[in-house]
Backbone as CSV, one residue per row, in Angstrom:
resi,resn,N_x,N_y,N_z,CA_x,CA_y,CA_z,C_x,C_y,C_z
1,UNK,-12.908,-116.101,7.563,-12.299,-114.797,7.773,-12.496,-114.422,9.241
2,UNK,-11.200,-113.921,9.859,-11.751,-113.634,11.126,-12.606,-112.104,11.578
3,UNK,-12.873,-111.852,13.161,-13.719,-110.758,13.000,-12.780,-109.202,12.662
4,UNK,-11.175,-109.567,13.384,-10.348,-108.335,13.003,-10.314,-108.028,11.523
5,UNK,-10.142,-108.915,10.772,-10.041,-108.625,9.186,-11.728,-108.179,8.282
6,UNK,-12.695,-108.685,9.168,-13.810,-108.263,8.752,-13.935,-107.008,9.181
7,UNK,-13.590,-106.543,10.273,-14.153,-105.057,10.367,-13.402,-104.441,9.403
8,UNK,-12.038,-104.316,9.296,-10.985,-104.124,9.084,-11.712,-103.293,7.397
9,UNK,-11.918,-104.938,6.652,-12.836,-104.561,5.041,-14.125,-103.712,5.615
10,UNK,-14.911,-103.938,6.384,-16.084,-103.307,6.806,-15.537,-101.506,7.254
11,UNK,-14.506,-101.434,7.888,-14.089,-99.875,7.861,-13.617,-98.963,6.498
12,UNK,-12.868,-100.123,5.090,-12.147,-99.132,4.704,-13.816,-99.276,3.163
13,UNK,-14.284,-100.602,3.184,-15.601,-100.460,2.415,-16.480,-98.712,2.978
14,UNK,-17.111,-98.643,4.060,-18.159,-98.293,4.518,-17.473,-96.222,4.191
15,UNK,-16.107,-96.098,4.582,-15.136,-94.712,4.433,-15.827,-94.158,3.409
16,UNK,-15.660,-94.747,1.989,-15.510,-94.443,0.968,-14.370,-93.441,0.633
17,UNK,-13.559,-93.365,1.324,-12.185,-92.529,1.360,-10.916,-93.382,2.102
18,UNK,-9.877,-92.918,1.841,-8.666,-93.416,2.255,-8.279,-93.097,3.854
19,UNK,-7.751,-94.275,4.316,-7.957,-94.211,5.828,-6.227,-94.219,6.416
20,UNK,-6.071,-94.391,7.154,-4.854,-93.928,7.898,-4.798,-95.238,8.987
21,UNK,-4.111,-96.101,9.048,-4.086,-97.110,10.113,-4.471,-96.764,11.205
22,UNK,-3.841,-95.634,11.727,-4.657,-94.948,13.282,-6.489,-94.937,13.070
23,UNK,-6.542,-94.509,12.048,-7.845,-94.127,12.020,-8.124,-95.510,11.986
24,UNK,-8.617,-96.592,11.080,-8.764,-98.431,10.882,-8.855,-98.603,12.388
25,UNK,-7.582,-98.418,13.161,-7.945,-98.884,14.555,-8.754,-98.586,15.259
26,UNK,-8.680,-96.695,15.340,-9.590,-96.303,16.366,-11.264,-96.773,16.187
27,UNK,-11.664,-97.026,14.556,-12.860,-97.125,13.966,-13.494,-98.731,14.540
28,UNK,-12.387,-99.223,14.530,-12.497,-101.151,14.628,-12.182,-101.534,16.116
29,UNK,-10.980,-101.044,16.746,-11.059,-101.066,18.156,-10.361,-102.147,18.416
30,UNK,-9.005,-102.671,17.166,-8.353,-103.854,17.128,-7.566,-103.382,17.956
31,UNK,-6.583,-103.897,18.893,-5.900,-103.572,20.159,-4.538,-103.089,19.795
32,UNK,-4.423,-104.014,18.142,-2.316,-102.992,17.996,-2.629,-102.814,16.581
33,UNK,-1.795,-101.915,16.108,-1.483,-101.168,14.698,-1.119,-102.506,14.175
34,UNK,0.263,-103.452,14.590,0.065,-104.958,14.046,-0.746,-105.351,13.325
35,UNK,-1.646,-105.604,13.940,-2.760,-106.365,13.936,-3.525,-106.104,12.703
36,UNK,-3.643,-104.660,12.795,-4.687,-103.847,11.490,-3.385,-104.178,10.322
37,UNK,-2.333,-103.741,10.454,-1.540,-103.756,9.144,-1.531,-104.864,8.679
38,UNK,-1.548,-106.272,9.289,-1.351,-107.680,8.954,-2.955,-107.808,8.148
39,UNK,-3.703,-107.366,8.777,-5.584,-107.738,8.298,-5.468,-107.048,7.183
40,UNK,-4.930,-105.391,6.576,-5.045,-104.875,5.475,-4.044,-105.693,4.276
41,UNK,-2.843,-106.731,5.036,-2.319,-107.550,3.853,-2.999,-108.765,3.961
42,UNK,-3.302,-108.947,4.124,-4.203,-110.375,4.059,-5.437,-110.055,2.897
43,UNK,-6.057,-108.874,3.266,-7.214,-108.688,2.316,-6.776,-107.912,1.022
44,UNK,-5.600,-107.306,1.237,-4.994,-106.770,-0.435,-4.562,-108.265,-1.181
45,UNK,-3.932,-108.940,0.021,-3.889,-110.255,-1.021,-5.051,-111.384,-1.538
46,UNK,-6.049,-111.023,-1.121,-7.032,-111.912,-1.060,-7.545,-111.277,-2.558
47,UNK,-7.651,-109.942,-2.257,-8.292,-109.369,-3.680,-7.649,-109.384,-4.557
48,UNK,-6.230,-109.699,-4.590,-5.249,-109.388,-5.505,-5.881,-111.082,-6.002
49,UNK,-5.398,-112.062,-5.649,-6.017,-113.292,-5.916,-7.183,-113.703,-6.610
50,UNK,-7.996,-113.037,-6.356,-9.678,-113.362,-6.643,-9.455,-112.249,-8.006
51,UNK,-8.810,-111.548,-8.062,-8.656,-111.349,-9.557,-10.218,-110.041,-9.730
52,UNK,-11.116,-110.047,-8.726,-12.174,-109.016,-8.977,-12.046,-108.022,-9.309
53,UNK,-13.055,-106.837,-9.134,-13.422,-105.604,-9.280,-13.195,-104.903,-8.365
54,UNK,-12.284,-105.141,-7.216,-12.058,-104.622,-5.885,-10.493,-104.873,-5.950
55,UNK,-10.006,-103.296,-5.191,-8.707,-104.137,-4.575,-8.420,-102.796,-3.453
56,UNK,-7.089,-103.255,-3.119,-6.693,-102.503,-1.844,-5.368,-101.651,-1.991
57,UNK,-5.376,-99.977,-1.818,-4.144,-99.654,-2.400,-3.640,-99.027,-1.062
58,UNK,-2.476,-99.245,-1.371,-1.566,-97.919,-0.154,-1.089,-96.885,-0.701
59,UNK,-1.484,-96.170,-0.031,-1.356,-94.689,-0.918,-0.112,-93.833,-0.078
60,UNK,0.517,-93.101,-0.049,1.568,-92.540,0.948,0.373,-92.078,1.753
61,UNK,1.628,-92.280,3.027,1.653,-91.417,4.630,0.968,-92.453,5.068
62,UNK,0.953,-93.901,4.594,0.403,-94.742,5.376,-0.945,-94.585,5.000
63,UNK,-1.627,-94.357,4.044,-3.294,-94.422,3.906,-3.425,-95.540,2.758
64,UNK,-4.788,-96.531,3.024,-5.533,-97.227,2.213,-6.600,-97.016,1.820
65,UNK,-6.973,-97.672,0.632,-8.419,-97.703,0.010,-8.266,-98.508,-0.227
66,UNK,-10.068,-98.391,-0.298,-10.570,-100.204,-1.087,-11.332,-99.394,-2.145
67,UNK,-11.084,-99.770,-3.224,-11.930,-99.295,-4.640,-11.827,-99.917,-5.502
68,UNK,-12.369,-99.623,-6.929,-12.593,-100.647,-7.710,-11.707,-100.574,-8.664
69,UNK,-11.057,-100.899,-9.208,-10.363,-101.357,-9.844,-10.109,-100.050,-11.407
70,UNK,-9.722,-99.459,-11.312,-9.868,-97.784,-12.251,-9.698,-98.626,-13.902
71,UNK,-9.778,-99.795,-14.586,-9.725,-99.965,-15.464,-11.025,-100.645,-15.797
72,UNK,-11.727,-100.806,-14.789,-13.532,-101.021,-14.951,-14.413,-99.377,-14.553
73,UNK,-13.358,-98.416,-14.386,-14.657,-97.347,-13.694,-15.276,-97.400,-15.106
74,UNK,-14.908,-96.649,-16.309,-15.774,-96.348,-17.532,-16.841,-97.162,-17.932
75,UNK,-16.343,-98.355,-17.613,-17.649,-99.062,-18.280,-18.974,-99.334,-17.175
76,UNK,-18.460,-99.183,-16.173,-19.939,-99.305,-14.960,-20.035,-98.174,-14.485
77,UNK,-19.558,-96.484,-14.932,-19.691,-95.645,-14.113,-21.334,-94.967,-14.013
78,UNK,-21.675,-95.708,-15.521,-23.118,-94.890,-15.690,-24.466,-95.527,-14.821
79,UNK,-24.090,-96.833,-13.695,-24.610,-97.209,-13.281,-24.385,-96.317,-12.392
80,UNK,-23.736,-95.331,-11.143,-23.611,-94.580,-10.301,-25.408,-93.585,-10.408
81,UNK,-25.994,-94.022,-9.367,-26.965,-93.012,-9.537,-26.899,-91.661,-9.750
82,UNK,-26.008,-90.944,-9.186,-25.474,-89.862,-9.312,-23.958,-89.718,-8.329
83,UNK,-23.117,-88.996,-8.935,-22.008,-88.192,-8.930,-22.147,-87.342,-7.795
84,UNK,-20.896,-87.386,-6.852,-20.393,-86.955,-5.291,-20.952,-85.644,-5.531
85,UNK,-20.225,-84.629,-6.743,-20.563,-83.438,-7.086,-21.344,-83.197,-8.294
86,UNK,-22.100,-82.025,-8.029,-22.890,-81.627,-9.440,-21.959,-80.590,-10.178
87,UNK,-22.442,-80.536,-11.601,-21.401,-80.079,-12.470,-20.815,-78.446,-11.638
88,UNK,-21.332,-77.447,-11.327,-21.145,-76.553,-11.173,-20.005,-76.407,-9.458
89,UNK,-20.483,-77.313,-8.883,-19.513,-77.953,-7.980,-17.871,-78.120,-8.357
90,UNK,-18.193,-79.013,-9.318,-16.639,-79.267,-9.592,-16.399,-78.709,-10.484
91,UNK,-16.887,-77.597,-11.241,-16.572,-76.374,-12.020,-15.482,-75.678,-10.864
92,UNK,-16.003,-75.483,-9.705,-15.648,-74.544,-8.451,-14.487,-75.029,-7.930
93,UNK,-14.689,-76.679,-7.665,-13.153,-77.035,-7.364,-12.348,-77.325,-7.973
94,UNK,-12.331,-77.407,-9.767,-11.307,-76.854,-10.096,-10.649,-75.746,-10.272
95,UNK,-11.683,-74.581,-10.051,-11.177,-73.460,-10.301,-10.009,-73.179,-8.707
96,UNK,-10.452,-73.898,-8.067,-9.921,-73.809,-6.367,-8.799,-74.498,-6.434
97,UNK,-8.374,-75.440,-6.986,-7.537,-76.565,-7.412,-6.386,-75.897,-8.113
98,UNK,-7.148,-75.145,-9.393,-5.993,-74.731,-9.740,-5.196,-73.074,-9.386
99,UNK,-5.937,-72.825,-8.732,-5.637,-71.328,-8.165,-5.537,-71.111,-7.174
100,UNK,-5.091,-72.252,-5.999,-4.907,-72.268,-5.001,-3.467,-72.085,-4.384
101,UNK,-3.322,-71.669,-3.402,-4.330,-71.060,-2.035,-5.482,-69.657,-2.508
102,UNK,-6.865,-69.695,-2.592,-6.981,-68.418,-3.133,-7.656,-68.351,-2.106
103,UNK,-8.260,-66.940,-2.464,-9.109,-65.953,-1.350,-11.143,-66.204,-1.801
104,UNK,-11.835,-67.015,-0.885,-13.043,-67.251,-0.882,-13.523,-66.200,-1.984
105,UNK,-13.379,-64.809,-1.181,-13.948,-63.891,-2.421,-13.947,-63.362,-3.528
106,UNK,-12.478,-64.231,-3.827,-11.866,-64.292,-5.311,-12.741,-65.234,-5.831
107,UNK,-12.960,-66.135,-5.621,-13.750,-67.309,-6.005,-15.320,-66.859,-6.440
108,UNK,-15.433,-66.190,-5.652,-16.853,-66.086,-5.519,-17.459,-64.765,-6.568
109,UNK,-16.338,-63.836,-7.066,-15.938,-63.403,-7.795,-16.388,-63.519,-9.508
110,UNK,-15.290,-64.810,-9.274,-15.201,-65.516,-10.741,-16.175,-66.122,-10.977
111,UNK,-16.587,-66.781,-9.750,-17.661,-68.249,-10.004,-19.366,-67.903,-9.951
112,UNK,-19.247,-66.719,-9.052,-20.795,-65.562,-8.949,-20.973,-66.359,-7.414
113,UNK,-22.236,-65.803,-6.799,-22.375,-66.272,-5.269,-22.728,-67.188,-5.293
114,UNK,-22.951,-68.206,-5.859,-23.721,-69.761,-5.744,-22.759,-70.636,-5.630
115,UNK,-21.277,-70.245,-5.466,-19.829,-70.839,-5.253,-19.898,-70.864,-3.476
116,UNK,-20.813,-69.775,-2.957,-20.529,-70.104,-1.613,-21.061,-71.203,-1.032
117,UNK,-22.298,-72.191,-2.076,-23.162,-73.128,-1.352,-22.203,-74.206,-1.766
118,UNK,-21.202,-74.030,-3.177,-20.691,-75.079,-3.819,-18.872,-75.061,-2.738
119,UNK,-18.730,-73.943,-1.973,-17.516,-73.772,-1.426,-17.906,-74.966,-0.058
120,UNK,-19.286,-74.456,0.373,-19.508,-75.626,1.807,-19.979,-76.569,1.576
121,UNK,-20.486,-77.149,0.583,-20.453,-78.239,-0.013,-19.087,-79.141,-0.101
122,UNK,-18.147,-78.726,-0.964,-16.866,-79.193,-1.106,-15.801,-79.191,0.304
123,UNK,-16.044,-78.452,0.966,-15.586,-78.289,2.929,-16.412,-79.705,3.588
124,UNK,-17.744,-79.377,3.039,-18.137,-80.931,3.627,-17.733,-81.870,3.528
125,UNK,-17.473,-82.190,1.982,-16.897,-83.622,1.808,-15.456,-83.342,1.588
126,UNK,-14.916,-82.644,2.436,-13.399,-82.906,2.773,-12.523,-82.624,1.397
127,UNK,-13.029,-82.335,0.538,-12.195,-81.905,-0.924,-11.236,-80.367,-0.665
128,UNK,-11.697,-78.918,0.342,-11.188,-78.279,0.647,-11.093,-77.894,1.679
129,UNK,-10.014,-77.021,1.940,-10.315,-76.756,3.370,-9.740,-74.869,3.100
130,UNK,-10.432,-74.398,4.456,-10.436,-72.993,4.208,-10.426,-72.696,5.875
131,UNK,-9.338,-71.402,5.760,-8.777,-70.917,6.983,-8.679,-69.733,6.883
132,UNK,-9.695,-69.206,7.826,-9.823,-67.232,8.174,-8.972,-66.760,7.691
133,UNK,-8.961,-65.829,6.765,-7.915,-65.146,6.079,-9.005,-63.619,6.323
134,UNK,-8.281,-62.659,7.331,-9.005,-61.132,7.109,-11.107,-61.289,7.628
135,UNK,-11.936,-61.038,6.522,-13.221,-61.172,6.485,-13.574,-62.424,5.241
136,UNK,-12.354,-62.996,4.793,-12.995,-64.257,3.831,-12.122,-64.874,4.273
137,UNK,-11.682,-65.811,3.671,-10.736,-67.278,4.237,-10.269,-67.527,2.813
138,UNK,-9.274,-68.523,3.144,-8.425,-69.047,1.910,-8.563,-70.308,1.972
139,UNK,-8.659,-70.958,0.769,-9.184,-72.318,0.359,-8.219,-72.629,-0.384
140,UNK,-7.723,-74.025,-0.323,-6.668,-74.978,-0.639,-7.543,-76.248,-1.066
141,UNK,-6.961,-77.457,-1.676,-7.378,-78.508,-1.310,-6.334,-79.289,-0.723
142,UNK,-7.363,-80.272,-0.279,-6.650,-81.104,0.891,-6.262,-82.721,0.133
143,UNK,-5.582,-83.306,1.309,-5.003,-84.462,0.762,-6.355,-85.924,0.083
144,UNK,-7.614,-85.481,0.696,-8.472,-86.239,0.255,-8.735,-85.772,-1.165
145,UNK,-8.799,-84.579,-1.432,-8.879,-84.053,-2.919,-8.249,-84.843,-3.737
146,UNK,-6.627,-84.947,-3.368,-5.655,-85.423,-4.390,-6.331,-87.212,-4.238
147,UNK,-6.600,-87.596,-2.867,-6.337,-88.956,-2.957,-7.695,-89.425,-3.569
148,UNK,-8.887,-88.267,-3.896,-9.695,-89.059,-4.405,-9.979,-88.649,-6.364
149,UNK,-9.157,-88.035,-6.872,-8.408,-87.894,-8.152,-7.675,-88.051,-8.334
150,UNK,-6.718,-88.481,-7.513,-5.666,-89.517,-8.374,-4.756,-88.365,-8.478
151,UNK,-4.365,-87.256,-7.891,-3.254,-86.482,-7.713,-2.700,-86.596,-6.653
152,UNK,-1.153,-85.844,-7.292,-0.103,-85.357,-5.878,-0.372,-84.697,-4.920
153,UNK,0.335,-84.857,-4.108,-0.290,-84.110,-2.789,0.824,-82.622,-3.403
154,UNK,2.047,-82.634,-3.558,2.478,-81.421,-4.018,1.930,-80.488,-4.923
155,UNK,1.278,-79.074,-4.587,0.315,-78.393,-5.132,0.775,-78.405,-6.648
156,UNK,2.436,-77.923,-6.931,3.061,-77.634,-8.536,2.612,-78.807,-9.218
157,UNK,2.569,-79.965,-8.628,2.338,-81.008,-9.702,0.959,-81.256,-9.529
158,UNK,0.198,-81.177,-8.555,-1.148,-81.537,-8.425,-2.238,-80.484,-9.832
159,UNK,-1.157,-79.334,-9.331,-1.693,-78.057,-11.100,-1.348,-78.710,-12.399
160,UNK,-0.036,-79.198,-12.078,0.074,-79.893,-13.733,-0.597,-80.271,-14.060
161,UNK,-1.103,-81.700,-13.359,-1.260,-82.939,-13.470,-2.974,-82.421,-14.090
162,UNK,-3.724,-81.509,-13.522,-4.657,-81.616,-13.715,-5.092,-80.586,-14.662
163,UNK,-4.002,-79.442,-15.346,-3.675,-78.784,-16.330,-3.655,-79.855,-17.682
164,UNK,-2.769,-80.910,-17.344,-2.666,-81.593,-18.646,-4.530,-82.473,-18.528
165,UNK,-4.803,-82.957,-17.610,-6.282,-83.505,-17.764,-7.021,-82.739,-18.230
166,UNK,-6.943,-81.296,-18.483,-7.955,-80.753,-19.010,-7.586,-80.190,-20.268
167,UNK,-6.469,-80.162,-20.654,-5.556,-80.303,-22.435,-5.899,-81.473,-22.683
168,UNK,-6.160,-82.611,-22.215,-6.597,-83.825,-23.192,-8.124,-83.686,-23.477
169,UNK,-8.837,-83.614,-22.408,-10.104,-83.316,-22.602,-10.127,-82.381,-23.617
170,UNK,-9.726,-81.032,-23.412,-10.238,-80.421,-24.898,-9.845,-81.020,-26.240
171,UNK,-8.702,-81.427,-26.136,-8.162,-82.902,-27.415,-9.395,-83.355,-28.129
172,UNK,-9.782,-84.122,-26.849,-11.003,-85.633,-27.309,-12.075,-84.561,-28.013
173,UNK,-12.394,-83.637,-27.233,-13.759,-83.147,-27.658,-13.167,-82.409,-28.992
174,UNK,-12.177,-81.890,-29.736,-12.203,-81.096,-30.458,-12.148,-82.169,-31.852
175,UNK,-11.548,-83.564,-31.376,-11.588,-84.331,-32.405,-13.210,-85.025,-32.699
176,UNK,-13.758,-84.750,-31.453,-15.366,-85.676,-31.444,-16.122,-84.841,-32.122
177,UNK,-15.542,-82.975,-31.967,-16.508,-82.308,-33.066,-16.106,-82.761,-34.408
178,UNK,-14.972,-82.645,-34.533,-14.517,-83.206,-36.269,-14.763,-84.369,-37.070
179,UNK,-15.122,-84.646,-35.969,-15.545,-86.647,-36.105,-17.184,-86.737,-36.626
180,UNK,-18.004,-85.474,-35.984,-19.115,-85.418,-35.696,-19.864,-84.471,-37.177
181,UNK,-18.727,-83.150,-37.608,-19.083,-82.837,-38.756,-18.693,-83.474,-39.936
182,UNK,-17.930,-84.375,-39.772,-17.826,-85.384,-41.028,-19.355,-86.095,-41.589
């Protein structure tokens, strides 16, 4: 393997998020966009080949990941020492998710003040973003949100999409109680 295609896996491994060819370059310091786009098909095909637990996706606007393969997450997820967010976290960004663009102090509102540690928390890892609105700001999520759940970047469907994920969930669980008082 050469060293362009090694950094290349070594940039979009080390991200843990979806990268942008500009970004691959500036990170690796390969001399043309060429160059990086040819190294990211070489190694989507390599993984595609080897048949593993890894592969390489293109996601629109020109962004990649390297991740594992979403039809092995369930069965190795419980090896994850712990989860990006804690429950009350992503209590917050869905409530942000689906009621977005809202107003910080709406949030904070609904969610009580411990949404403000879980609001800069989620700003940290790039899931929202929030822009001075008055004396609070308004919070959206951003395209890493969608690209790291598996939603649209268009907000109407990004609500669906994750409206119906949480109608199935109550599904499973209402049949696991019925399952459970049998």
């Amino acid at each position: 393997m050469d060293e362009a295609k090694r950094l290349v896996e070594a940039a979009l491994y080390i991200s843990g998020r979806p990268l942008t060819i500009n970004e691959i370059q500036q990170a690796t310091q390969i001399p043309t966009l060429k160059k990086v786009r040819d190294c990211i098909q070489q190694l989507a095909e390599e993984y595609e080949e080897r048949e593993g637990a890894l592969e390489i996706v293109r996601l629109p606007r020109q962004r990649f990941v390297l991740q594992m393969k979403p039809e092995l997450t369930e069965d190795v997820s419980h090896l994850a020492p712990q989860g990006l967010l804690a429950l009350g976290e992503l209590k917050t960004l869905i409530y942000i998710a689906l009621s977005q663009p809202i107003l910080q102090s709406d949030v904070v509102i609904y969610r009580g003040s411990h949404s403000y540690k879980h609001i800069k928390n989620l700003e940290a890892h790039g899931f929202i973003e929030a822009t001075p609105s008055g004396r609070t700001k308004e919070l959206a999520t951003t395209e890493m949100f969608a690209d790291y759940f598996g939603f649209d970047y268009e907000i109407d469907k990004l609500k669906g999409q994750l409206k119906k994920m949480i109608k199935q969930i109550r599904i499973e669980q209402s049949e696991l109680a019925v399952t459970a008082e049998k």
